[in-house]
Every structure is written in C-alpha cells, then in structure tokens.
C-alpha positions as a printed NumPy array, in Angstrom:
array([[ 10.644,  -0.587,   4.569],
       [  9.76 ,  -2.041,   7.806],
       [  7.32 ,  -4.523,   8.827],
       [  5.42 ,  -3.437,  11.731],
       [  3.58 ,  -6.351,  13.183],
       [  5.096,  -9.495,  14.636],
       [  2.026, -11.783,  13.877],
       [  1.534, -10.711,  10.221],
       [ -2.12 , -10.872,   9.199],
       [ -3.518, -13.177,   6.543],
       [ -2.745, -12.021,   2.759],
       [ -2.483, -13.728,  -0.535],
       [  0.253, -16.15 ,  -1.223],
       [  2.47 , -15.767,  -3.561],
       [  1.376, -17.12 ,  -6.744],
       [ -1.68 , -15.097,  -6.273],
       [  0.581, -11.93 ,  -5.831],
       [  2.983, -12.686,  -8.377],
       [ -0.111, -13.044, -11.35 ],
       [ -0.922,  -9.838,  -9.409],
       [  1.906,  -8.049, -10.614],
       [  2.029,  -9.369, -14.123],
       [ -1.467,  -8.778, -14.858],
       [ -0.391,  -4.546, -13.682],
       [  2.031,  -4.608, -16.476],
       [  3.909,  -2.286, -14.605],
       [  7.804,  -1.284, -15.542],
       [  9.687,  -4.162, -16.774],
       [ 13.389,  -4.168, -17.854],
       [ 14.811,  -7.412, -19.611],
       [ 18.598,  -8.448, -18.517],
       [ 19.601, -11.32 , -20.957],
       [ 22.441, -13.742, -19.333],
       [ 25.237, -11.472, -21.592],
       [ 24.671,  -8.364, -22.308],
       [ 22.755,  -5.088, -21.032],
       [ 19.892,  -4.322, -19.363],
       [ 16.909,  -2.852, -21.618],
       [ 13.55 ,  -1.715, -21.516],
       [ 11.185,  -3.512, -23.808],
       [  8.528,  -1.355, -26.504],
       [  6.046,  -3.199, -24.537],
       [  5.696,  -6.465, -22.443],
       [  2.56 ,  -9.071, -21.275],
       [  2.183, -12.059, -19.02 ],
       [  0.285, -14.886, -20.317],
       [ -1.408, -16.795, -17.653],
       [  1.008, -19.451, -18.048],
       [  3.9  , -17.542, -17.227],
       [  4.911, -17.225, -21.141],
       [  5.306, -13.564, -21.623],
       [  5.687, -12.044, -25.1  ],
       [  8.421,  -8.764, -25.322],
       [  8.671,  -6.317, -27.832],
       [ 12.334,  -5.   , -28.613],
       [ 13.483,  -2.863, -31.859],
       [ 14.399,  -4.508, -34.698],
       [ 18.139,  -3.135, -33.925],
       [ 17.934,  -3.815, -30.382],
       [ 21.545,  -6.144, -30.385],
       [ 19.458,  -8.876, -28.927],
       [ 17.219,  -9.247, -31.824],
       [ 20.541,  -9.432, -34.039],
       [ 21.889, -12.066, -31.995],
       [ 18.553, -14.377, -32.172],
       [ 18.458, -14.312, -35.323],
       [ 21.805, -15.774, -36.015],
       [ 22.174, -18.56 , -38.222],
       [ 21.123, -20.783, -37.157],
       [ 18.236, -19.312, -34.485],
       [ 18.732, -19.404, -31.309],
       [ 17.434, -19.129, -27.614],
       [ 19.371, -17.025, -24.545],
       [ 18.853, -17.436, -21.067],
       [ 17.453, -13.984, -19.832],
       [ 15.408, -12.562, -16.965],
       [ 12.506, -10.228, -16.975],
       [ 11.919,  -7.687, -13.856],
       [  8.478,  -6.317, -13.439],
       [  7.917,  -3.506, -10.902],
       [  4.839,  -3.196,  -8.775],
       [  4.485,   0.715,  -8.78 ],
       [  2.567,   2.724,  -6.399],
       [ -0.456,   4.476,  -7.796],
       [ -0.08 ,   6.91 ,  -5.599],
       [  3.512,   9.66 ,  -5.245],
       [  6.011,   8.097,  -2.749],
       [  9.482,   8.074,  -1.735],
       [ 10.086,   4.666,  -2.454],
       [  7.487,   4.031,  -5.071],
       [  8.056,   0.414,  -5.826],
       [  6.271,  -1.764,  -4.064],
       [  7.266,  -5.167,  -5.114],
       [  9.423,  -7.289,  -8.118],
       [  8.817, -10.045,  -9.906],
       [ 11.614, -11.941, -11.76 ],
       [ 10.62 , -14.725, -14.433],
       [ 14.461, -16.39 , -15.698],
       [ 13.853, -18.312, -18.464],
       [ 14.889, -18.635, -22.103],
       [ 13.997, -16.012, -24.805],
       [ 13.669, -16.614, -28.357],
       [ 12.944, -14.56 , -31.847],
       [  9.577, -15.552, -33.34 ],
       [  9.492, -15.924, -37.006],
       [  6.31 , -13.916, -38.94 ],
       [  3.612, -16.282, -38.722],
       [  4.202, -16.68 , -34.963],
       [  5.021, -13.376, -34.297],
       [  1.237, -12.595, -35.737],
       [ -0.32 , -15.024, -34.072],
       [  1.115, -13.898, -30.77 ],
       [  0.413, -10.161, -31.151],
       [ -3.493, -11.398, -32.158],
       [ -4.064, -13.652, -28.93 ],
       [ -2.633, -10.722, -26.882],
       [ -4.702,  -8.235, -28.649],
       [ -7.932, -10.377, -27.869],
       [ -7.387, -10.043, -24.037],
       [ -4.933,  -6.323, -23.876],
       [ -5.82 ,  -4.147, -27.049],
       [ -2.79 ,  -1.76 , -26.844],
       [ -1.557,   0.546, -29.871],
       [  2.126,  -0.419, -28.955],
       [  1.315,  -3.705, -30.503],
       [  0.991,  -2.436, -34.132],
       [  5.039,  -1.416, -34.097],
       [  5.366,  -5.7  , -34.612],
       [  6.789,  -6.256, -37.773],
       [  7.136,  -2.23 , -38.466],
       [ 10.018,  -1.311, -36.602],
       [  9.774,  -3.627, -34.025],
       [ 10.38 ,  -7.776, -33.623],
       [  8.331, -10.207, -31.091],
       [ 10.14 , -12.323, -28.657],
       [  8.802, -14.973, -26.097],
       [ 10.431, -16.145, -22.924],
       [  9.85 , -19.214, -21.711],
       [ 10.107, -19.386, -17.837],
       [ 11.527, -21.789, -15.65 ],
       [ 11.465, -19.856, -12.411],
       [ 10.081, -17.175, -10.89 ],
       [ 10.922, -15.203,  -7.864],
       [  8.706, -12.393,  -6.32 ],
       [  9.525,  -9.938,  -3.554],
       [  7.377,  -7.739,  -1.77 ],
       [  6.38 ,  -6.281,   1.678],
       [  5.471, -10.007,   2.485],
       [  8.508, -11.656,   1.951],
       [ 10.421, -13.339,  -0.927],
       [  9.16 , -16.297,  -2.349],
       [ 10.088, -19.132,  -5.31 ],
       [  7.494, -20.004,  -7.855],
       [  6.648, -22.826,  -9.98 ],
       [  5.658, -21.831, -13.411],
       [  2.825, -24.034, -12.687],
       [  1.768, -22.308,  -9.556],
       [  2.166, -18.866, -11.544],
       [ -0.339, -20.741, -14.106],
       [ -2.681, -21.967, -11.364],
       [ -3.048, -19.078,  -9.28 ],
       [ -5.606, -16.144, -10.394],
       [ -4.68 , -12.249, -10.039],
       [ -6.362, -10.572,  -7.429],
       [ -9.749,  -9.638,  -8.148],
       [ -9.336,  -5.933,  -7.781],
       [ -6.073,  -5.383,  -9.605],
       [ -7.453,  -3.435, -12.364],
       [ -9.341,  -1.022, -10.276],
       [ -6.793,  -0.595,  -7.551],
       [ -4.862,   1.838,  -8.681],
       [ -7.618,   4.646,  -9.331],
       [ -9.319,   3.866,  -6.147],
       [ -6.141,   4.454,  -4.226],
       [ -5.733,   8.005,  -5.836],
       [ -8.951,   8.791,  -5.511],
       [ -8.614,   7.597,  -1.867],
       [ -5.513,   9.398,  -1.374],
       [ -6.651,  13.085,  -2.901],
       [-10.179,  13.365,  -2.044],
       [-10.907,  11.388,   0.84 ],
       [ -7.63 ,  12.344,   3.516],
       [-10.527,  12.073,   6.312],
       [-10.881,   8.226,   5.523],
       [ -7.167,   7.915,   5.969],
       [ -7.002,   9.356,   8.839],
       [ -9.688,   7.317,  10.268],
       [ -7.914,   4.199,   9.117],
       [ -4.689,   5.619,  10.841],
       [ -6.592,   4.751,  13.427],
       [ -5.638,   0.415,  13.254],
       [ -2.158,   1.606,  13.211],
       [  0.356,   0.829,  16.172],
       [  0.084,   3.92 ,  17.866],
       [  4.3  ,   4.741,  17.469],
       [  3.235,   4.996,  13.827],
       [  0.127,   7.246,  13.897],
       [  2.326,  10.44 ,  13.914],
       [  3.889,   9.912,  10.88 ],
       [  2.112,  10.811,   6.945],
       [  0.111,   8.232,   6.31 ],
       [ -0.688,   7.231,   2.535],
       [ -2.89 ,   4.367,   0.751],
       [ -0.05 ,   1.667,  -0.092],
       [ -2.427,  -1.586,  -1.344],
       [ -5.308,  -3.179,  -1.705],
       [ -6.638,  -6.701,  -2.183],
       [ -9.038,  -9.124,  -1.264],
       [ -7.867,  -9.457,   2.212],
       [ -7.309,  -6.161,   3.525],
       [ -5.724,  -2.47 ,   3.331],
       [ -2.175,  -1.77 ,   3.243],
       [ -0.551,   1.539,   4.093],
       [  2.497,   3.636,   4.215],
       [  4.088,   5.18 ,   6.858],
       [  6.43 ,   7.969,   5.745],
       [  8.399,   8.466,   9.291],
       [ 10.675,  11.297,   9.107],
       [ 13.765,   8.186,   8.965],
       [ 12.179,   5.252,   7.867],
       [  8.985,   4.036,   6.192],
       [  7.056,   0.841,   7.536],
       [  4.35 ,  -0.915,   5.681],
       [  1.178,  -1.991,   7.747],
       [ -1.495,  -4.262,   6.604],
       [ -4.889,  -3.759,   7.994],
       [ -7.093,  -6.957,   7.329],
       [-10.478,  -7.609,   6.879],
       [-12.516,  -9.672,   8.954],
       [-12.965, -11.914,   5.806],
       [-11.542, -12.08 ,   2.275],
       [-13.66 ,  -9.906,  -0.355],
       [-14.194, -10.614,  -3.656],
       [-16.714,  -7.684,  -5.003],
       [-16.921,  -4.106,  -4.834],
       [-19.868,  -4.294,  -2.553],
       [-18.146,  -6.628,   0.072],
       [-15.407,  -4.157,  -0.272],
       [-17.311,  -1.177,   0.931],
       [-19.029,  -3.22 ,   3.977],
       [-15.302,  -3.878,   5.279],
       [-13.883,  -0.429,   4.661],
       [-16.789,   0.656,   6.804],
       [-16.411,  -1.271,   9.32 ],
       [-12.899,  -0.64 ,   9.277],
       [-13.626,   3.031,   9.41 ],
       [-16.232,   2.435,  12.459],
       [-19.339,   3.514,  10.055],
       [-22.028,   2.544,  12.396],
       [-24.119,   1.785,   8.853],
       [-22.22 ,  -0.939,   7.199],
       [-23.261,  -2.074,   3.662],
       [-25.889,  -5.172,   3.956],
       [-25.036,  -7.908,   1.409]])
C-alpha cells in the first residue's frame, strides 16, 4: 500500500490506534518464543495491556506451563486490524504485544473470565475450565503498524491512551457505506489526488479525525486519508463533517 500525500494529515497517535485495535478483537495468532504459531479459542485486551488467551487444554503450551514447577514463556500476540469491508489486502494494520505468558490456576482463571465477562459477554468464555485453560500475558512492549507508520509503545501509553470513540460502530457503518450509499463514495472520490480518482474506490477507515479510503489501482493500492476540519467525537459531529466533506450545502447544526 502506498501513501499518497507528502504532508500527511493529522490522525491519532499511536497509543490511541493501538487500544484501537485491541478493543476490535480482530484475528489474533499467539507465537510463543519456542514453538508454533496458534490461534487462540478466544483473546481480550485489558486496558492495561494485560490480555487474557484462551488455548485447549491439550494445546502443547498449556502442557508446558504447567510443568512442575509453573512457569512463564516469553511469547508474542499479533492482532489484525481487518477491513469491514471485501478487499484485496484486507488487513489493515498489526499490533504485536511481546511479553511473558503464564497458566492461571482455578481461582484466577475464574476471576479473570468474570471481570472480562462484565465488560465483553461472549459464549466462548464458558469453554474455561471445560475443555479449555486461561492464560495471561504480561506485556513489556508493544509495536503497532499501520497505514501511518510503525511505532513502539509503552505499556503505559497503551494503558493511558483511550480507543477511538467510534470503534465499535465502524465497521457496520463502513458496509453500510460501501453497499448502499456508492453515490457518497463517489462524491468523496472527489478529495482524492486526481491520478487516483480512476481507480475503485472503497471505504478503508474511520475515526475521529477523518475518512480513510482505498484505492484499488489495477497494480497497486494506495491509502488516502481525508481529514476533517476538526476532530469528532459524536455521531452528530460526524454527520456535519461527512457533509461538508461531501459539499451538502445543509450541514448538520450542533
């Protein structure tokens, strides 16, 4: 992916984008120091960067934290920032947390699946302790890599940052963007450097301080963000700037 614009308008940093991604949950695969890469039964992101993995009870792993007597492994956890919409190169960005993964006995393993329950009911989360055995990894970095470059994180940046506030909503408002509304696209084709307007143009990203889209050119694809005049932080504020954007001669009054 190429990055059209020389000046590259304001976007979040990367804390902000990297408690982005976690809070998604999107793919994650788990690549302990020795031995294979899997995909865990299920996978969150505390704030603090503390995530909590569920692997099968025979998962080798699991056998080899549980050694006598228990033990931690240095490991590292990819997350992938999917698309919500079909593309040739769906992935949008990675985050890696490298830290140190351990078993958790019963009584924490309950007490884990409970707080994460509280805040991301999920039916994936009954398999702990039938089938299935809770593990925690402790960060101590963090590495994310997107369309705005590749950045180190802190643990406590990760912890101090906030995800962005339409993250949970992004995803269907993209489709719906992308199936039923191709005359807004094309009217937001419109910011585009006008090499790239000829090529099909999909809705990549959104977040509080602008649009992003794809450019599928018939050999390469290039990534554009389209900013806001200011950042947003509710749906209403939203629609003003997508207006405006669009050239809607009625923009939402706040």
């Amino acid at each position: 992916m190429t990055d059209t614009q020389t000046r590259r308008p304001p976007a979040p940093h990367a804390a902000e984008r990297a408690r982005t991604i976690a809070a998604r949950g999107g793919q994650a695969a788990l690549l302990p120091q020795a031995g294979t890469r899997t995909s865990p039964l299920f996978h969150h992101v505390h704030p603090c960067g503390t995530t909590i993995l569920l692997l099968p009870d025979e998962h080798p792993l699991v056998g080899q934290l549980w050694q006598a007597p228990r033990t931690e492994v240095t490991a590292m956890l990819e997350i992938a920032d999917q698309a919500p919409v079909a593309l040739r190169e769906p992935v949008r960005g990675l985050l890696w947390l490298t830290g140190w993964v351990a078993a958790l006995d019963d009584r924490e393993a309950r007490e884990e699946v409970l707080a994460v329950a509280d805040v991301r009911p999920d039916h994936r989360l009954l398999d702990a302790g039938h089938g299935a055995s809770v593990l925690r990894l402790t960060p101590a970095s963090m590495v994310i890599a997107d369309a705005e470059g590749t950045a180190s994180i802190r643990p406590e940046q990760f912890a101090s940052a906030t995800p962005d506030p339409f993250c949970r909503n992004e995803d269907h408002w993209l489709r719906h963007l992308e199936v039923a509304h191709r005359d807004v696209v094309g009217q937001l084709a419109r910011h585009l450097p006008e090499e790239l307007r000829k090529g099909h143009v999909r809705p990549l990203g959104l977040d509080r301080f602008g649009l992003r889209l794809r450019v599928e050119a018939e050999c390469d694809d290039h990534d554009v963000r389209i900013a806001f005049s200011k950042p947003v932080s509710t749906p209403q504020e939203l629609a003003a700037e997508l207006r405006r954007l669009m050239g809607c001669p009625f923009l939402a009054r706040s």
